[in-house]
C-alpha positions in Angstrom: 85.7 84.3 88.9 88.7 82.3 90.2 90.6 82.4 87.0 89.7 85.6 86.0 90.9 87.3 89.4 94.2 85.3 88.7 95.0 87.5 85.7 95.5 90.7 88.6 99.0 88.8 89.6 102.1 91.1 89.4 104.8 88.6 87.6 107.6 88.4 88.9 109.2 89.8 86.1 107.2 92.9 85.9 108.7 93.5 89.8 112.4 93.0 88.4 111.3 95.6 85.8 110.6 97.8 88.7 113.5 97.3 90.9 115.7 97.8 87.8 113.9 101.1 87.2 114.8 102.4 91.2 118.0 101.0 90.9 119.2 102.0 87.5 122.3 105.0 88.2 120.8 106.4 85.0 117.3 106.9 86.5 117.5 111.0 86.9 114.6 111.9 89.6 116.2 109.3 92.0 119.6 110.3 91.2 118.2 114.1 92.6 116.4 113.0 95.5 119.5 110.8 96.6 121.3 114.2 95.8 119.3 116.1 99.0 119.8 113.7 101.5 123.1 113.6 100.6 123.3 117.6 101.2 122.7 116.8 104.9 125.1 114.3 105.5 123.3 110.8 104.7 120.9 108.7 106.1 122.8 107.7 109.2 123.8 111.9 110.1 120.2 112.9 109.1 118.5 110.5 112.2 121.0 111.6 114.6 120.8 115.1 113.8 117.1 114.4 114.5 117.3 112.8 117.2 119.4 115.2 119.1 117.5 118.0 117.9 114.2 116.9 119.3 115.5 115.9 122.5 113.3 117.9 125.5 116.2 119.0 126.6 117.4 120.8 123.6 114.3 121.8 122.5 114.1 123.7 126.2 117.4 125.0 126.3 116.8 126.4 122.3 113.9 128.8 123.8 116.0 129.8 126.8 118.9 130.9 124.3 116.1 132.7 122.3 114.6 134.6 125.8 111.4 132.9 124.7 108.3 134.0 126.8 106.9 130.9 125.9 109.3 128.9 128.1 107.5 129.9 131.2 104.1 128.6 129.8 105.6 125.2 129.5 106.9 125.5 132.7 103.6 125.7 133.9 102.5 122.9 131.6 104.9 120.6 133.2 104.1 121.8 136.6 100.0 121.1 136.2 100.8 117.5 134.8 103.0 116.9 137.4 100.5 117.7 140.3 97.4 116.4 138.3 95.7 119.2 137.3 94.0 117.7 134.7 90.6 115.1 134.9 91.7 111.4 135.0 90.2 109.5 132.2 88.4 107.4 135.2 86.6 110.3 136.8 86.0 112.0 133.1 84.0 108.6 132.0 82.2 108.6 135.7 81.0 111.9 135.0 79.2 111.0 131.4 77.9 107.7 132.5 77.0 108.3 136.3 75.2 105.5 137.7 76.6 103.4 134.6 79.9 103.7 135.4 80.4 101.1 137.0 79.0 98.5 134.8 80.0 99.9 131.3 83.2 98.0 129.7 85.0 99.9 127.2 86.0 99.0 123.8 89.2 99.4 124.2 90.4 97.4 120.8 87.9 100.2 118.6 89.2 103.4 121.1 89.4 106.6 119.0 91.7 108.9 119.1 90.9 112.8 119.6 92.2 115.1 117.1 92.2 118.7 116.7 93.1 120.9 113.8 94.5 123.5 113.8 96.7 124.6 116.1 98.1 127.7 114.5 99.4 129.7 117.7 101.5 127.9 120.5 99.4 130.2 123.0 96.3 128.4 121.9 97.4 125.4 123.3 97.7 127.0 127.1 94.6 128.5 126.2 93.2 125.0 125.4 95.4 124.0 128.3 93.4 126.6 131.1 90.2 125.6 129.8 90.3 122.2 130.0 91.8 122.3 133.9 89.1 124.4 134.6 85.9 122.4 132.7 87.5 119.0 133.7 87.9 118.5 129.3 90.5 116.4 127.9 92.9 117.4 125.7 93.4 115.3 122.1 96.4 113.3 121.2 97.0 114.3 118.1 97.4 118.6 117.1 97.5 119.4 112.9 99.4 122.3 112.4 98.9 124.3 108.9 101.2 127.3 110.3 103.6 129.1 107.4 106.8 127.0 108.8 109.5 130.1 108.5 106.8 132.3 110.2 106.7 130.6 113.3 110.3 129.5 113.6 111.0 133.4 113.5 107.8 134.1 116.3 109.4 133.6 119.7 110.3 130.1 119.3 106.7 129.6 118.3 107.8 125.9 116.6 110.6 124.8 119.6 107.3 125.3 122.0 104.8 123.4 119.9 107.4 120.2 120.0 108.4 120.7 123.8 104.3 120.8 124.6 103.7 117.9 122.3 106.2 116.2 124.5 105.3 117.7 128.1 101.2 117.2 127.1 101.7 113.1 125.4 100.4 113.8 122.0 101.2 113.6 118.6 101.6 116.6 115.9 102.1 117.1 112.2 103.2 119.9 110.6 102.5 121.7 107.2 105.6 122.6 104.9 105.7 125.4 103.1 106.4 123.6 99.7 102.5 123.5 98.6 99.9 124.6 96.3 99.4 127.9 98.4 102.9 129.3 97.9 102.7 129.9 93.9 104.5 126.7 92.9 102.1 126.9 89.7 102.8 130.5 87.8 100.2 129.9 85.8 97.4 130.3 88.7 96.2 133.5 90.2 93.3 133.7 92.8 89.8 133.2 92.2 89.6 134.2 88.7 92.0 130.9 87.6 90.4 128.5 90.5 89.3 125.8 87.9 92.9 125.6 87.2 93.9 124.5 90.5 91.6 121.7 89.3 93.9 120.5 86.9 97.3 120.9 88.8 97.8 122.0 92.3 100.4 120.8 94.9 103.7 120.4 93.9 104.7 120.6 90.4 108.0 119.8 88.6 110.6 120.4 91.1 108.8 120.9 94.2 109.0 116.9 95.3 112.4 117.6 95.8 112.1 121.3 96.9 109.6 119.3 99.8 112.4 116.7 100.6 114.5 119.7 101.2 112.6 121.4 103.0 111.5 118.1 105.4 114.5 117.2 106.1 115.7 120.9 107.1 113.0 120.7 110.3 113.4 117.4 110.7 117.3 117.6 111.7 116.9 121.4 112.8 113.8 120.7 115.1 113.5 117.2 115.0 109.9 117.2 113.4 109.0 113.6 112.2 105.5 114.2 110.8 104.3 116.5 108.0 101.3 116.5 105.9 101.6 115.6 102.7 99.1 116.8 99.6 100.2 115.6 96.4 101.3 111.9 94.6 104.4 112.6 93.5 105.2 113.9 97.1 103.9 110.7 99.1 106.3 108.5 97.0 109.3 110.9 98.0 107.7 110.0 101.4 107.6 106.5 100.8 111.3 106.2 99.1 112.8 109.0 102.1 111.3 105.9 104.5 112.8 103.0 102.8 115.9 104.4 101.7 116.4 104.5 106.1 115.4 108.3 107.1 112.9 107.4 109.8 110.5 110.1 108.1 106.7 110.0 109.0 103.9 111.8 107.1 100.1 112.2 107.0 97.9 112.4 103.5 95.2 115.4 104.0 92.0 115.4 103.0 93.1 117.6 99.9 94.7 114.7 98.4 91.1 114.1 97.7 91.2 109.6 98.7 87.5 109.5 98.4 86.8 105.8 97.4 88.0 102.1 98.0 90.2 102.1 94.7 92.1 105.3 95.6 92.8 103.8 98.9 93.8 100.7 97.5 96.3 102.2 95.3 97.6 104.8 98.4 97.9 101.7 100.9 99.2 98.9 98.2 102.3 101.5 97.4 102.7 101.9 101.2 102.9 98.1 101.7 105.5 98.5 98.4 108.0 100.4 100.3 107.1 99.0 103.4 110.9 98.1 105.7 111.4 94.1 106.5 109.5 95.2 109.8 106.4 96.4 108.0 106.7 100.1 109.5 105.9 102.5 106.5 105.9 106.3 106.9 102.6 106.7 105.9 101.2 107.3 110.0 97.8 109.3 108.6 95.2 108.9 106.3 92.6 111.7 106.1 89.8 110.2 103.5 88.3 113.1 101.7 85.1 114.7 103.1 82.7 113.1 101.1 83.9 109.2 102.1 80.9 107.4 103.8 81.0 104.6 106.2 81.1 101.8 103.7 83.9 103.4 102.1 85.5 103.3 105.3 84.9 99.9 106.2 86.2 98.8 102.5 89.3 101.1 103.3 89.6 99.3 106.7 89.6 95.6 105.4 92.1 96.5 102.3 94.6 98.0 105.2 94.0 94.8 107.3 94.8 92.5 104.5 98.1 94.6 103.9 99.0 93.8 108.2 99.0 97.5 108.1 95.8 98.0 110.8 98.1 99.5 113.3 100.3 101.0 111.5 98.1 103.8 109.8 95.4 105.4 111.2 92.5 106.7 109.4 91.4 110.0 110.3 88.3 111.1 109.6 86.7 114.6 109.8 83.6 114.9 112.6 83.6 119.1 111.8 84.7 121.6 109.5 85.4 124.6 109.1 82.2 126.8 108.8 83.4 128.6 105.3 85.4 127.8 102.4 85.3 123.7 102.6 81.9 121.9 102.7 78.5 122.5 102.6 77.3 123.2 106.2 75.3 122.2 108.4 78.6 119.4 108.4 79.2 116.5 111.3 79.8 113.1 111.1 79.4 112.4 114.7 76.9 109.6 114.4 78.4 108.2 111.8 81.7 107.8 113.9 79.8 106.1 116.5 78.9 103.8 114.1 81.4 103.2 112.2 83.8 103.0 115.3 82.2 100.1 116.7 83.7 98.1 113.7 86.8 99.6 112.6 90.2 99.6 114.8 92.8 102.8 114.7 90.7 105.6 113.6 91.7 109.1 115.1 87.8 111.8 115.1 89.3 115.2 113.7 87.9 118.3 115.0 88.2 121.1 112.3 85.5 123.5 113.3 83.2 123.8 116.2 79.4 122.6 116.5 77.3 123.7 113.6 74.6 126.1 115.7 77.6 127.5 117.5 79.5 129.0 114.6 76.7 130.7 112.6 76.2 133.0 115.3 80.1 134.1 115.7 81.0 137.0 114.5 84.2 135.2 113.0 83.0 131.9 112.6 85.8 129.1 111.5 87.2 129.7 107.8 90.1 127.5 106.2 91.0 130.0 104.7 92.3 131.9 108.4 95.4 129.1 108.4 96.8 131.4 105.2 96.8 134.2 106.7 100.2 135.4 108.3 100.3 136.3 111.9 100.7 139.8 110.8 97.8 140.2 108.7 95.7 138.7 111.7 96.4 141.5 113.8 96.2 144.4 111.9 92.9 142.8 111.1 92.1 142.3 114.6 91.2 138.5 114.2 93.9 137.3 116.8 91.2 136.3 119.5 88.5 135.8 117.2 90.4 132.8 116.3 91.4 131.3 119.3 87.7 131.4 119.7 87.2 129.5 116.6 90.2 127.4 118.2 88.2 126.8 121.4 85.0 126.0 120.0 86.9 123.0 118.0 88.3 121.9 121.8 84.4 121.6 122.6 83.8 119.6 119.9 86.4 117.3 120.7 85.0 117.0 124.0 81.3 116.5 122.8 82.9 113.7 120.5 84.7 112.1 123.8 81.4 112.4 125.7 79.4 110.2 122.7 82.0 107.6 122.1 82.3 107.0 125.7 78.2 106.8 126.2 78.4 104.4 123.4 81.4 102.4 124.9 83.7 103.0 123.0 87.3 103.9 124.6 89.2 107.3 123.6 92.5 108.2 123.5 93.1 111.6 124.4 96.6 113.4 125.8 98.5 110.4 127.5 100.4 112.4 129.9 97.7 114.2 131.1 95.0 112.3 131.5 95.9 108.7 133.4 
């Protein structure tokens, strides 16, 4: 077995091959991509730009310029962290465990983070906000967003008010370009009547890895958004090389990427560690493993990333719900299985995608992916607005029902910093 697992060794020729290859002046596709970051000034203008832009400051002084009525919400935000509003983590966990309280040590090392997805609408998240003041909840740390981008930087300030909450609240957020699959990037696909060609070609073809550059870096120095989801290969690398090359770019891979076994993650993670900095920072933050990954898969997934010395660097996150149409086969949650798997493997954030199984097939409206396609003005005329900041809700609980098993299980969560001390 020894000398035969020998023969896997990269030479060291085959790396010069490589670097030759990503160095070579005649090598067209990175000629391009150094082409748009050159568009915005260079590495160096890009990060300040970035910085500046995502300042609170800024941010709050963009939605004042606007008239924003959104500004007042966060005002009120600010004002209910600020007086501690919001349960403490301490008298959360007294309240699950009761007479255990005192006795129970957490696991910190294995605490999970609480994830929700997705947050389409700003005024979901006061909604979210109100509720969870008023039912003692917590609020996750981490917010998906799958919002059409030019939509919501037209609605109100809709995307300043996302990132000045995200800031005000302690929580991460990624957001979803509008260089995808969805937006007709493959003419040759339709609706439902060509879906088995989406099979053979959807996300970004020809051009669109550098039409997604473009478009990253125009929200990253216009609004300072760091993290976006990313769907497709040939996008990850322009993620990857965007990081190395010294933009301080972050990105998630969805579950549509579709890594749903130990040699998928292998190859995703290996190229990570590839274009890894000296520091060993990568811009790969996110790793949603597709819905049909099992526990074992994980716990292969999680020893391959600690051999890399990437274990806090990326997280794993891993779906507990879904959506009640138009992704899995329902009755879905993986709630047990996170308790399980949890107690073994470190950095994993529980997503919350749809609410609890025997609450959404009796909605009216129950959760549908689908919904996050649908422009703000189609949701109206249809009505669906509040329908879907029930939906919205209802993933909240399930965050919350999550929270409540971990910690009965010992096992520490990590929910909305600033909020909940």
């Amino acid at each position: 077995m020894g000398s035969l697992r020998d023969l896997l060794k990269i030479s060291e020729n085959r790396l010069k091959e490589i670097n030759r290859l990503l160095t070579d002046p005649n090598n067209t596709i990175i000629n391009e991509l150094l082409a748009v970051i050159e568009k915005y000034g260079g590495v160096q203008q890009i990060n300040k730009k970035a910085k500046e832009a995502g300042k609170q400051e800024n941010l709050l002084a963009r939605l004042k310029e606007e008239r924003s009525p959104y500004l007042k919400d966060l005002h009120w935000l600010a004002e209910q962290r600020d007086k501690g509003a919001f349960v403490s983590r301490k008298s959360y966990r007294e309240a699950i465990l009761a007479d255990r309280s005192a006795s129970v040590v957490m696991d910190e090392k294995h605490a999970v983070t609480l994830e929700i997805s997705a947050l389409q609408f700003f005024p979901w998240l006061i909604a979210e906000a109100r509720q969870a003041i008023q039912n003692k909840e917590l609020m996750p740390a981490r917010y998906i967003r799958v919002r059409n981008m030019k939509e919501q930087a037209k609605d109100n300030g809709d995307i300043v008010a996302t990132a000045a909450a995200m800031n005000i609240i302690g929580a991460t957020y990624v957001e979803t370009l509008d260089t995808k699959g969805t937006d007709g990037s493959n003419v040759h696909l339709g609706g439902p009547d060509t879906i088995a060609g989406y099979f053979g070609g959807v996300g970004q073809p020809n051009d669109y890895p550098l039409k997604w550059a473009d478009e990253y870096l125009h929200y990253y120095t216009t609004y300072g958004i760091r993290q976006a989801l990313n769907i497709n290969p040939g996008t990850v690398l322009v993620g990857y090389l965007l990081h190395k090359l010294g933009i301080n770019n972050e990105f998630k891979i969805s579950v549509f990427m579709g890594n749903d076994n130990p040699f998928s993650i292998l190859w995703t993670l290996m190229t990570a560690k590839l274009f890894s900095r000296d520091s060993g920072d990568t811009s790969l933050i996110g790793f949603n493993l597709s819905n049909s990954a099992n526990n074992d898969t994980i716990r292969k997934a999680a020893q391959i990333r600690n051999m890399l010395g990437l274990d806090e660097v990326v997280r794993f996150e891993h779906h507990i719900t879904e959506t009640w149409r138009s992704i899995v086969r329902q009755p879905y949650n993986r709630r047990e299985e996170l308790i399980e798997v949890a107690r073994e493997v470190v950095n994993i954030a529980a997503k919350h995608e749809g609410g609890e199984c025997e609450i959404e097939q009796t909605l009216e409206h129950p959760s549908d992916v689908f919904d996050y396609f649908m422009s703000k003005t189609e949701i109206e005329e249809k009505g669906l607005m509040q329908a879907m900041e029930r939906n919205y809700l209802e993933k909240h609980r399930s965050v919350n029902l999550t929270a409540e098993a971990l910690i009965r299980a010992g096992i520490e969560v990590i929910c909305a910093w600033n909020l909940h001390p």
